[in-house]
N, C-alpha and C positions, 0 to 999 in steps of 0.2 A: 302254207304255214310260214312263221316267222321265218328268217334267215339267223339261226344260231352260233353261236361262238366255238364251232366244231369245222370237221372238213367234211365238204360236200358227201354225202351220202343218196344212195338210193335203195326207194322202201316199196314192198308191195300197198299198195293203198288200194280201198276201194269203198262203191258208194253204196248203200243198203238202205231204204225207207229214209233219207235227205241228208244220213248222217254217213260222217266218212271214218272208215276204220282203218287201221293201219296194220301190219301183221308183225306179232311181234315173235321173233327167233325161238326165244328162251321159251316161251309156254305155249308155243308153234299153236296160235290164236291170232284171230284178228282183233282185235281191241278199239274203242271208241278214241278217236285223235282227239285226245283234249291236248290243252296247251300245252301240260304237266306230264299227260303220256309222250307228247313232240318231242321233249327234254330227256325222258327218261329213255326212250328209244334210240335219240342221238348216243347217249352215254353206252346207250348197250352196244355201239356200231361201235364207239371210239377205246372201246374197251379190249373189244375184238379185234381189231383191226390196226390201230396205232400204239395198246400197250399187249396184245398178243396174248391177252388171258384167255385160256381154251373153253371154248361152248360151256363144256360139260362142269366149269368151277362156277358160271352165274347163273346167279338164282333171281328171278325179279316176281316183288309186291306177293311179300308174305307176309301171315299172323306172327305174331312175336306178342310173350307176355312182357309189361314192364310195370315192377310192382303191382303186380293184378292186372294191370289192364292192357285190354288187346289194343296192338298197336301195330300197323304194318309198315315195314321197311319197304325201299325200294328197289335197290340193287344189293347184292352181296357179289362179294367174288369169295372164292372157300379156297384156303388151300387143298391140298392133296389127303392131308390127314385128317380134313373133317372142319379144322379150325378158321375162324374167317380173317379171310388179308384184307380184303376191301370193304369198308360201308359207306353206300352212295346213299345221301338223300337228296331227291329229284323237288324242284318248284319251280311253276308257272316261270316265264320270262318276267310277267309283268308283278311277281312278288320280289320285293326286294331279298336279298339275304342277310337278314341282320343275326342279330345275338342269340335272338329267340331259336331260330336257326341253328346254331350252334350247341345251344342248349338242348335241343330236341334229339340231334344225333348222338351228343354227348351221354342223353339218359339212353337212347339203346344201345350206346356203346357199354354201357353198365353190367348190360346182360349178354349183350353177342363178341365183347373183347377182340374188337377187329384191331388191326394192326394198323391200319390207314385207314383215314375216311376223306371222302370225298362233298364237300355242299356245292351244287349248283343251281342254276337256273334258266342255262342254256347260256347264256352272255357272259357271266363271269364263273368263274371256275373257283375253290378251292380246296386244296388237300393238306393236310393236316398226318404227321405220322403220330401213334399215341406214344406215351410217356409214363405207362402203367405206376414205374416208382415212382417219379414226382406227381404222379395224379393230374399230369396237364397232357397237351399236345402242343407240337410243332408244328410251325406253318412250314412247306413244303411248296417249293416253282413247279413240280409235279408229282403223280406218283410213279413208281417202277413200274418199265416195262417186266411183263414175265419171267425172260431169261435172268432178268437183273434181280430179282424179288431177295435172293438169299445174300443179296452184296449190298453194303450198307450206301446211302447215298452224301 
């Protein structure tokens, strides 16, 4: 797979009828490597690993209603009491991250009121903290690690 804008990692992989799966932690499954799962996998290691969010707060590629319609997220991190600190959405290397983008996380930030959200695409990275009173977000060099989550950046 591509070489991504993360730090090296190593993953269980394997090959089944030509196609290759990769095992993903959180839904402790092997899953089809698509480009889009390569990305969202990375993010699950970099999440774990370099900002120290525990197993047991990420959630990856659930149903979510928005305005009626199902919609699935990719990553969540939850706080402790239930509420969500992180929204990742994950795309392809070779999808640009444009507005659209932003737009997309933004309508399920409408209903899951995360606190940070994350858009990547494996290559470029970015986090954004929300801004519930002024109804916008800030763009953010990263987001908190764990220990750091309750101290403002």
């Amino acid at each position: 797979m591509q070489k991504l804008n993360f730090p090296s990692y190593s993953f269980r992989l394997k090959n089944s009828e030509n196609k290759v799966s990769i095992f993903d932690e959180i839904r402790k499954k092997f899953i089809i490597l698509t480009p889009e799962e390569w990305v969202r996998q990375n993010v699950v290691r970099f999440l774990l690993e370099e900002k120290k969010y525990p197993k047991s707060l990420i959630n990856v590629e659930k149903v979510l209603n928005v305005n009626g319609l199902r919609k699935r997220y990719d990553v969540v991190v939850f706080n402790p009491d239930g509420s969500i600190f992180v929204l990742v959405e994950c795309k392809a290397p070779e999808i640009k991250t444009a507005q659209a983008t932003f737009d997309q996380i933004a309508r399920y930030n409408m209903t899951l009121k995360a606190q940070y959200l994350m858009v990547t695409n494996g290559l470029n990275h970015y986090f954004c903290q929300m801004n519930f009173e002024n109804e916008k977000y800030d763009f953010l060099r990263e987001l908190p690690d764990y220990e750091l989550k309750n101290t403002p950046i």
